[in-house]
C-alpha positions as CSV (number, residue, x, y, z in Angstrom):
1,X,-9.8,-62.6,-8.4
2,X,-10.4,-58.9,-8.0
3,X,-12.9,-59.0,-10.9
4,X,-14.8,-61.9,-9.1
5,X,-14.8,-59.7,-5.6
6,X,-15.6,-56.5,-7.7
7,X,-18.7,-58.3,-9.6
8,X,-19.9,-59.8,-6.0
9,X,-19.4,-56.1,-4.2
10,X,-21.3,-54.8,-6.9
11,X,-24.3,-57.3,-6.8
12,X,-24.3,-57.0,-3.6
13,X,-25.1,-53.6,-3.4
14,X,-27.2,-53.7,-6.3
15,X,-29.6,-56.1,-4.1
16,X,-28.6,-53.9,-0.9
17,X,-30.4,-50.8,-3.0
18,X,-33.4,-51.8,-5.3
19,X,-34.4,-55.0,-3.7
20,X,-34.0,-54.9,0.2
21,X,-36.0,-52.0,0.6
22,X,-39.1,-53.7,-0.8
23,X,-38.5,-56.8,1.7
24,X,-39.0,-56.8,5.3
25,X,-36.8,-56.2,7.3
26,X,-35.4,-59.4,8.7
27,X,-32.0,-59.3,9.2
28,X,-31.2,-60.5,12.9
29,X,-27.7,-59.3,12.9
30,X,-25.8,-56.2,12.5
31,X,-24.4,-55.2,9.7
32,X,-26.8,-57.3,8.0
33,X,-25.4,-60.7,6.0
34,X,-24.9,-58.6,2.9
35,X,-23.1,-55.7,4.4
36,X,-21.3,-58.7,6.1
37,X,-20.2,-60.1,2.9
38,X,-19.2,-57.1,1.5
39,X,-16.9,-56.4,4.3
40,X,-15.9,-59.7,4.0
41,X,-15.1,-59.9,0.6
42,X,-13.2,-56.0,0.5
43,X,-11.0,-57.5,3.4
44,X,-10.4,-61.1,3.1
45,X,-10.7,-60.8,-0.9
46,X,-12.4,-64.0,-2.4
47,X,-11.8,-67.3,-0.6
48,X,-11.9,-65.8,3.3
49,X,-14.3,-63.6,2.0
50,X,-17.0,-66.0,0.6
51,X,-16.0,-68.3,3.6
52,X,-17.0,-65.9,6.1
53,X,-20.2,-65.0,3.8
54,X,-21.5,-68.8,3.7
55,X,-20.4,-69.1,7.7
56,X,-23.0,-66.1,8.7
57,X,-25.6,-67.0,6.3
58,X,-25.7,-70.3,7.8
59,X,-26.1,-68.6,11.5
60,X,-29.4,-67.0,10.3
61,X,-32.2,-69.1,11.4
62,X,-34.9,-68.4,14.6
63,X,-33.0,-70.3,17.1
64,X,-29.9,-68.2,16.9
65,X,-29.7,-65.2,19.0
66,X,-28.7,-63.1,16.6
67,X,-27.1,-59.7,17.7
68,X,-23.8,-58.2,16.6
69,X,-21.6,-59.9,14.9
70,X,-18.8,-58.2,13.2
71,X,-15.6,-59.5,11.1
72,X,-13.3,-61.3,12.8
């Protein structure tokens, strides 16, 4: 399992520097949802983690508020 949470961490932040820079910024929560996952995933390893990932990603849309929203 720490291989799994390791590989996701590090695509993660792969995406988080050389392809979120070129995008607009969207994000309406802080941390962003991949900041989010990562903190998810270091602290709640692979199961909460990827849980809590799928649970923010799903809050993302223009009729949530947005705001911040930080691990539980």
């Amino acid at each position: 399992m720490k291989l799994a949470v390791s590989s996701l961490i590090w695509l993660l932040r792969g995406y988080q520097l050389f392809i979120s820079p070129f995008l607009p910024h969207s994000c309406r929560f802080y941390p962003s949802c991949s900041e989010y996952a990562c903190q998810a995933l270091e602290k709640y390893g692979f199961g909460k983690g990827i849980l809590l990932s799928c649970r923010r990603v799903l809050k993302c849309h223009p009729l949530h508020p947005g705001g911040l929203d930080p691990l539980p």
